[in-house]
C-alpha positions in Angstrom: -37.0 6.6 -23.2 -35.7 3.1 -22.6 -32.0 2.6 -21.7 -29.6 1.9 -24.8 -27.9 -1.2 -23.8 -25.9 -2.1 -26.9 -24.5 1.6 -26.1 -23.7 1.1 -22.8 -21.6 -2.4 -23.4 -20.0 -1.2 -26.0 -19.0 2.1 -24.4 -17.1 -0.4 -21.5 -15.8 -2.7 -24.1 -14.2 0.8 -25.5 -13.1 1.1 -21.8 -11.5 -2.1 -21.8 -8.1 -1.8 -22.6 -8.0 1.7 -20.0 -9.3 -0.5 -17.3 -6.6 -3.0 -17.5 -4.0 -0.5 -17.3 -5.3 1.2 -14.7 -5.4 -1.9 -12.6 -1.8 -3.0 -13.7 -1.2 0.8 -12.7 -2.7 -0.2 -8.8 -1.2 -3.6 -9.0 2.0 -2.1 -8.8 1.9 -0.3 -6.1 2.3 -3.2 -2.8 -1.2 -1.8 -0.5 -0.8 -4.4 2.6 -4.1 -2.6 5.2 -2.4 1.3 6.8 0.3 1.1 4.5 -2.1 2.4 1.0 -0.9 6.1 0.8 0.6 5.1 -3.1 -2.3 3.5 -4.4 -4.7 6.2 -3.1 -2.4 9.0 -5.4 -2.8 6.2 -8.2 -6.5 6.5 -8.0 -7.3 10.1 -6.9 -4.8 10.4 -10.2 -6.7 8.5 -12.4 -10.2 10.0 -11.4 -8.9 13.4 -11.9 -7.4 12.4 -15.6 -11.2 11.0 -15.9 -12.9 14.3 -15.2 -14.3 13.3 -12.1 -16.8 16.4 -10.8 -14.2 16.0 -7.4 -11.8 14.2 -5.8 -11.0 14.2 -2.3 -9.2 11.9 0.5 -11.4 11.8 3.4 -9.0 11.9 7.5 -8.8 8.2 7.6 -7.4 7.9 3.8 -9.8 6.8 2.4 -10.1 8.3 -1.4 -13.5 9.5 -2.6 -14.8 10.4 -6.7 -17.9 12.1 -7.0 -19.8 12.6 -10.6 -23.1 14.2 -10.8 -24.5 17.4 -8.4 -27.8 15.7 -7.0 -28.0 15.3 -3.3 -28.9 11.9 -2.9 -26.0 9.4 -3.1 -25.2 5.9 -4.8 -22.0 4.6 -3.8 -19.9 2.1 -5.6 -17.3 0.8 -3.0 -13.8 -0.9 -3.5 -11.5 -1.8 -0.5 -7.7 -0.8 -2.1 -5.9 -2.6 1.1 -4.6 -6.0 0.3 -3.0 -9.0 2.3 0.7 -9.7 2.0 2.2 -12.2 -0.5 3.3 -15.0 1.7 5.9 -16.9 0.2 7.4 -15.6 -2.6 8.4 -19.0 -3.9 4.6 -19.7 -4.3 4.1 -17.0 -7.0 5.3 -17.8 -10.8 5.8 -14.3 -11.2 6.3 -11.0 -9.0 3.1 -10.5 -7.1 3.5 -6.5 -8.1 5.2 -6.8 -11.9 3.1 -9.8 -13.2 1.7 -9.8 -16.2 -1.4 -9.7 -19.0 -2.4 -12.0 -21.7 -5.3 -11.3 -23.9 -7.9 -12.7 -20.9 -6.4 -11.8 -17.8 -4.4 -9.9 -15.4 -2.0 -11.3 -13.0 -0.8 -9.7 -9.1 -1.3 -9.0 -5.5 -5.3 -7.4 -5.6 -6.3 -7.9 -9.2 -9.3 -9.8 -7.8 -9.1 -8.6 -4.1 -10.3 -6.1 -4.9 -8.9 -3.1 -7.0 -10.3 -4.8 -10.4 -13.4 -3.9 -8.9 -12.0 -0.2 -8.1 -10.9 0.1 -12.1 -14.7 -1.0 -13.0 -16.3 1.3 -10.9 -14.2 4.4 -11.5 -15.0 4.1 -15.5 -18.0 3.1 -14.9 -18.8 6.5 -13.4 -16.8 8.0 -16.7 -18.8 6.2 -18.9 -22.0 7.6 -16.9 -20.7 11.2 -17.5 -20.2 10.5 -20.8 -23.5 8.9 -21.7 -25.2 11.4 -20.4 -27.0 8.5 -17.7 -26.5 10.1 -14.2 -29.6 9.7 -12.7 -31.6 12.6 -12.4 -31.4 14.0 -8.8 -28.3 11.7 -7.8 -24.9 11.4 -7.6 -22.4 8.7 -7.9 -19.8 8.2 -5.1 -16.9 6.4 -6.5 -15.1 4.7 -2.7 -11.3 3.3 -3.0 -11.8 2.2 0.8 -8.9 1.4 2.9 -8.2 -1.2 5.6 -10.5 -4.0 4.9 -8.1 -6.5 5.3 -7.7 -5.4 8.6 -11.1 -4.6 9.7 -13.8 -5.1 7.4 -16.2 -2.1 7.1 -14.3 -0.2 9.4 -13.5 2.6 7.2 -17.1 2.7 6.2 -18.0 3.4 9.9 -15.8 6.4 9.4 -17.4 7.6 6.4 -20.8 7.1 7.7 -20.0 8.6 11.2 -17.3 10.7 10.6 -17.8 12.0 7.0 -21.4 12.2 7.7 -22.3 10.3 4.5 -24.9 8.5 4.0 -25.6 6.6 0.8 -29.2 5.3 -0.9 -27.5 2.7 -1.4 -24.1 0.7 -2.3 -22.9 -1.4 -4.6 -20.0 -3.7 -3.7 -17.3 -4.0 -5.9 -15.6 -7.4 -4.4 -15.1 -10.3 -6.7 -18.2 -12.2 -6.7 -17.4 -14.9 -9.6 -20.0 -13.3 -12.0 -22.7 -13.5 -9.7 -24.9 -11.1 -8.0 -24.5 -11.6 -4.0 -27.1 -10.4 -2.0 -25.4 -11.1 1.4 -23.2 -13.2 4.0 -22.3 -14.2 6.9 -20.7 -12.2 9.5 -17.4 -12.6 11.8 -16.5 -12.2 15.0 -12.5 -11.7 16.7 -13.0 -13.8 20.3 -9.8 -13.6 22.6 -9.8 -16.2 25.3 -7.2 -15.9 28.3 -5.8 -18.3 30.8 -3.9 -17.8 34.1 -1.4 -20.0 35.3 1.2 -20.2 37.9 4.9 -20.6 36.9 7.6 -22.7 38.7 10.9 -24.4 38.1 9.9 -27.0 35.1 12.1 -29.8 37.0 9.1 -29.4 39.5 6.1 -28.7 37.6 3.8 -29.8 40.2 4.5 -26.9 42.3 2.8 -24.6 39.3 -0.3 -24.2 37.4 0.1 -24.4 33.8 -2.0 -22.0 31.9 -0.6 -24.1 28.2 -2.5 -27.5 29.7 -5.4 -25.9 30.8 -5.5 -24.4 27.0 -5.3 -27.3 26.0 -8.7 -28.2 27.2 -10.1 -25.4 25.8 -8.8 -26.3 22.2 -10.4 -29.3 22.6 -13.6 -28.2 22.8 -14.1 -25.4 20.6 -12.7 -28.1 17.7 -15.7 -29.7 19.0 -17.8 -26.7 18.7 -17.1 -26.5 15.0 -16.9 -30.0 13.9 -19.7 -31.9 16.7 -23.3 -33.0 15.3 -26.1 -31.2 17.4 -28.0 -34.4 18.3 -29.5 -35.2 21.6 -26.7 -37.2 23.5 -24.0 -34.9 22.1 -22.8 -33.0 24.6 -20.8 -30.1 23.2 -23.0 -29.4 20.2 -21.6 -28.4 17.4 -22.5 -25.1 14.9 -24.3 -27.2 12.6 -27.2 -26.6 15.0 -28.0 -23.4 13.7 -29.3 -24.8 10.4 -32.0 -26.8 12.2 -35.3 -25.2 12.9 -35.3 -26.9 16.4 -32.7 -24.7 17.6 -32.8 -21.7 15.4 -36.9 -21.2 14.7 -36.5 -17.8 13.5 -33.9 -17.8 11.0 -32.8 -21.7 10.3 -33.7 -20.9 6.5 -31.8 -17.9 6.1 -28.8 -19.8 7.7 -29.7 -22.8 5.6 -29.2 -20.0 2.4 -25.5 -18.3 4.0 -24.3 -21.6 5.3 -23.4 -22.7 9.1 -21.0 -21.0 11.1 -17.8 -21.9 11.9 -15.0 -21.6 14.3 -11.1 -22.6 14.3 -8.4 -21.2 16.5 -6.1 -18.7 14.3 -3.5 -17.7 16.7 -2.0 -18.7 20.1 0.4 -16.6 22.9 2.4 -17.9 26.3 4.4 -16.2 28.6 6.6 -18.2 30.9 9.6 -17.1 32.5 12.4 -19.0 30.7 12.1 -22.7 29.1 12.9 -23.9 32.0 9.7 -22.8 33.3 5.9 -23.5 33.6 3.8 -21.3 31.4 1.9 -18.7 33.5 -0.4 -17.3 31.0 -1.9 -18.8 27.6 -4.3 -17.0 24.9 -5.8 -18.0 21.8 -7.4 -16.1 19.3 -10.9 -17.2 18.2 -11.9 -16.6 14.5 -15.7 -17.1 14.7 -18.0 -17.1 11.2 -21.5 -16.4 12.7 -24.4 -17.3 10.2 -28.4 -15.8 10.8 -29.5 -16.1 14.5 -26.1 -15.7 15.8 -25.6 -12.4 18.0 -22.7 -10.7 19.3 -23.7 -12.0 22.9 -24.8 -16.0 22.2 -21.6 -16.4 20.7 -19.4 -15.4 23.2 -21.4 -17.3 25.6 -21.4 -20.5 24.0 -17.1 -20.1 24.3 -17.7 -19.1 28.1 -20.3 -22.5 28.3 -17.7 -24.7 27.3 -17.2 -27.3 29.6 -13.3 -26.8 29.9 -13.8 -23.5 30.2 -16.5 -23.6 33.0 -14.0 -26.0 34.6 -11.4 -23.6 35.1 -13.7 -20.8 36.1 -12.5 -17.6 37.5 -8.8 -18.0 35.3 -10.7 -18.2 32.4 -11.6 -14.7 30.6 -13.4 -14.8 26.9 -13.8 -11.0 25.1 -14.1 -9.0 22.2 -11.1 -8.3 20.3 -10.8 -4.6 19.9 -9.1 -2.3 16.4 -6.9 0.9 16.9 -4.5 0.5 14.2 -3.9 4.2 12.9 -4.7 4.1 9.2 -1.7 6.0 6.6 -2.5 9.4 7.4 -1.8 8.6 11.6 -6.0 8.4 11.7 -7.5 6.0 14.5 -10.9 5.0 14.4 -11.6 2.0 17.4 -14.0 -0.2 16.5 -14.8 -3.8 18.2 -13.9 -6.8 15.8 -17.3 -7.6 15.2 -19.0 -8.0 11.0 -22.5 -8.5 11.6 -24.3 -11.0 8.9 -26.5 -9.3 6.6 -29.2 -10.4 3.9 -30.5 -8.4 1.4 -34.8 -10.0 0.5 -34.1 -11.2 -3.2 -37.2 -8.4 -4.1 -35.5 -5.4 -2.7 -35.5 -3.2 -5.4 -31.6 -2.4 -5.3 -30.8 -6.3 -5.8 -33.5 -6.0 -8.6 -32.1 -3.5 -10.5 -28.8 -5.6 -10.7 -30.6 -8.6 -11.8 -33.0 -6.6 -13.8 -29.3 -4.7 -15.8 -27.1 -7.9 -16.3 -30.5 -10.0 -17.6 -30.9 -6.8 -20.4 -26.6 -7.2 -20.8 -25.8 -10.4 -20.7 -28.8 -12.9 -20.3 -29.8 -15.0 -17.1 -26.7 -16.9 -16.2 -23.2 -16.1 -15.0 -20.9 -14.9 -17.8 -17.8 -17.5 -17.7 -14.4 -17.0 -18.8 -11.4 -19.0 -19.8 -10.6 -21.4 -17.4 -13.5 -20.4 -15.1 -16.6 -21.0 -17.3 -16.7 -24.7 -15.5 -17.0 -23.0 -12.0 -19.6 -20.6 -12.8 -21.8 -22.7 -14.7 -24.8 -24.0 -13.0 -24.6 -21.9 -9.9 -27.3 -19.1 -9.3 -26.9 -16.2 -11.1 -28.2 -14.2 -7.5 -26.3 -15.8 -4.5 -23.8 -14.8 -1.1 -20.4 -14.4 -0.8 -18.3 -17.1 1.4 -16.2 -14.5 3.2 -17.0 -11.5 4.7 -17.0 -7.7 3.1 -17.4 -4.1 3.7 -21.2 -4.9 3.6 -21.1 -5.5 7.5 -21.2 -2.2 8.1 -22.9 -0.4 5.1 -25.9 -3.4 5.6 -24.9 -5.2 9.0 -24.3 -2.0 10.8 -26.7 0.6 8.9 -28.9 -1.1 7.4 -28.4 0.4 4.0 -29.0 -1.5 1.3 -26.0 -3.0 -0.1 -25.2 -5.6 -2.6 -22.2 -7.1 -4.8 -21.1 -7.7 -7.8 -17.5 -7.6 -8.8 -15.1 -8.6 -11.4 -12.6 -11.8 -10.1 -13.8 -14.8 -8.0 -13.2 -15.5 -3.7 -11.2 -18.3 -4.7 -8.1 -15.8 -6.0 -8.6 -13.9 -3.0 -5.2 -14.1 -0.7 -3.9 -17.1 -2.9 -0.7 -17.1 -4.5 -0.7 -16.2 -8.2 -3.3 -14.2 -8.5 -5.7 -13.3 -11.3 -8.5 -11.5 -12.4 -9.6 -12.0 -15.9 -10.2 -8.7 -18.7 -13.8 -9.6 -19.3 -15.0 -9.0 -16.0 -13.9 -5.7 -15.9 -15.8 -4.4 -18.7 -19.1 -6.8 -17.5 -19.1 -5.3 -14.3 -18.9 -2.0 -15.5 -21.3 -2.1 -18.1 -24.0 -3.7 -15.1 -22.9 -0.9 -12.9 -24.0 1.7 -15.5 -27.4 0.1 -16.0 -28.6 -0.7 -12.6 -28.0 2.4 -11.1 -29.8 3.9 -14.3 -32.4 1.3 -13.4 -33.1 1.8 -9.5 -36.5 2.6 -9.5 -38.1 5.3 -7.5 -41.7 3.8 -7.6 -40.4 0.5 -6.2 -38.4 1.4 -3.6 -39.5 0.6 0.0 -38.0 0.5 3.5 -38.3 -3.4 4.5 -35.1 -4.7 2.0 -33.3 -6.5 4.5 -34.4 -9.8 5.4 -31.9 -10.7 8.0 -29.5 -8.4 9.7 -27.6 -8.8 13.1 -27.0 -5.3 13.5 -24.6 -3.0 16.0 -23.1 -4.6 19.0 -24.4 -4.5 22.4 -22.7 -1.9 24.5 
């Protein structure tokens, strides 16, 4: 028997209202990355009002809802962490008291990401209720903590630690009414200079680590900004979309976009201001598209002219995370997101495509003030920025793909929003797809790019 999709939306429109309080309900509760202990009880709350099968909060706080008794697994994951608020003079109204008109809900999250948490936790009530829990599975509902922080981090934990291991996972970030089938990964470089301090009213007699730094500035602008042609002699990123440099995978960079790199933070220590500066460090964040590994991109940082110049007082490495999570839990982990790409075929993205074409037609659904953003742009397509997919897919390899109420552009921006229709779209396309994710076309080959684990 065929799927009842007029059933199925109008069970989530029924939902509708529920959904939007429950993500006011999360709103409220400030979740900066390790501080999410509030939010968690919100959720494992909610879920057990919902009649979730269980509930349970895994070492590393990260809060789990189960429906269904099979033994294989499809996740839907939402990271509850969110950034600060930055200025409060930015917002029009308090980031964690905002409020609702009849299209959308204002606050700190509402797009990034807990909307996509309310979706998915009623779209696993509305599966129990509907009697459409796949035969043989179960659905593991994820409110996933310290993304912000460490993206796919606390899926490491649940992979590795919990010893869980999902078919596969459907991301819940905001993906502006698009399926997203991928993007590009990250990297956390840390570059170091030594210097030499003296009196500053003699600064020849020193070595200052701040000029030679300044070099170094120089030319990874360059990296990120420089052309790749022949007489260029720091090329820049752009390379990587060019077949000449990157045969393998120059169309699959060509679909993510080119990397990128800009310097986000810099450190000194000198003894006094009176001083020269004895030591200088900039951190590196580094947006690595197909073809780019771990290793060539911190070589092409340690290639750099300026810092080849300054050789042995020159040290480029990996940025490491050991920030215990709320319940004192520390899982290290290097700061590296590998890209992923999910093959447009893979029968996971398919069944997506396949649920919100029977739903909601071919195109992106728009919404008030949005519709002139989403129109004309694929209805399958990548995120810009960088998810828990880099280790579920990146990592893993398990198939992975998005869709999730809200759009990037909210993300970390001052007066957030997410709008009401979303919700109960998303949740009506979680039903179906997972309802149909076929057996008979299911194969192992799904991924068409993926940079993998780290070298050790």
């Amino acid at each position: 028997m065929g799927l009842d999709f007029a059933k199925i939306k109008e069970a989530a429109e029924g939902y509708g209202a529920e959904m939007s309080r429950f993500l006011r309900d999360m709103i409220s509760y400030p979740s900066e990355s390790c501080e999410e202990k509030e939010v968690v009880s919100c959720i494992k709350a909610e879920m057990e009002k919902l009649g979730f099968d269980k509930v349970e909060v895994d070492r590393l706080g990260n809060v789990i809802g189960w429906m269904g008794e099979g033994e294989k697994i499809i996740a839907l994951d939402g990271h509850i962490d969110t950034v600060g608020i930055g200025n409060i003079a930015n917002w029009e109204q308090d980031p964690y008291k905002g409020y609702e008109t009849d299209e959308i809900i204002y606050g700190r999250g509402a797009s990034d990401q807990e909307g996509g948490v309310a979706s998915s936790v009623y779209a696993a009530k509305i599966m129990k209720d509907l009697n459409l829990i796949p035969e043989g599975y179960k659905i593991m509902v994820v409110g996933s903590v310290q993304e912000e922080d460490c993206d796919g981090m606390c899926w490491q934990y649940i992979i590795d630690k919990d010893q869980i291991r999902p078919e596969f996972v459907i991301s819940t970030e905001p993906t502006d009414g698009g399926i997203y089938r991928g993007h590009r990964g990250r990297m956390e470089i840390r570059v170091d200079v030594k210097g030499v301090s003296c009196h500053g009213s003699a600064p020849e007699r020193g070595d200052n680590a701040i000029f030679k730094m300044a070099d170094i500035l120089q030319d990874v602008r360059a990296l990120n900004e420089n052309d790749c042609e022949e007489g260029t002699a720091i090329k820049g990123l752009v390379k990587m979309l060019d077949p000449k440099f990157n045969p393998e995978h120059y169309e699959d960079a060509r679909f993510l976009g080119r990397g990128t790199c800009t310097v986000s933070q810099i450190y000194f220590t000198s003894p006094s201001r009176c001083a020269v500066a004895d030591s200088c460090a900039i951190s590196i964040d580094r947006r690595m598209t197909a073809g780019e590994t771990w290793d060539s991109c911190l070589e092409e940082i340690r290639q750099l002219p300026s810092v080849q110049k300054y050789g042995d007082d020159v040290k480029v490495s990996m940025y490491m995370y050991d920030r215990p999570s709320w319940t004192g839990e520390v899982y290290e982990t290097e700061s590296y997101f590998p890209t992923w790409i999910n093959k447009e075929s893979a029968a996971h993205v398919k069944a997506l495509v396949d649920a919100h074409k029977a739903l909601y037609g071919e195109k992106r659904i728009g919404n008030p003030g949005s519709m002139d953003k989403r129109e004309g742009r694929p209805l399958t397509d990548k995120w810009t920025f960088s998810t828990n997919g880099v280790a579920i897919q990146g990592r893993y390899g398990i198939p992975c793909v998005g869709f999730g109420p809200g759009a990037e552009s909210q993300a970390h921006a001052p007066n957030e929003i997410t709008w009401k229709q979303d919700l109960v779209t998303c949740a009506a396309v979680y039903v179906a797809a997972i309802n149909l994710y076929p057996d008979e076309e299911k194969t192992g080959d799904v991924t068409q790019f993926r940079a993998g684990s780290p070298a050790r």
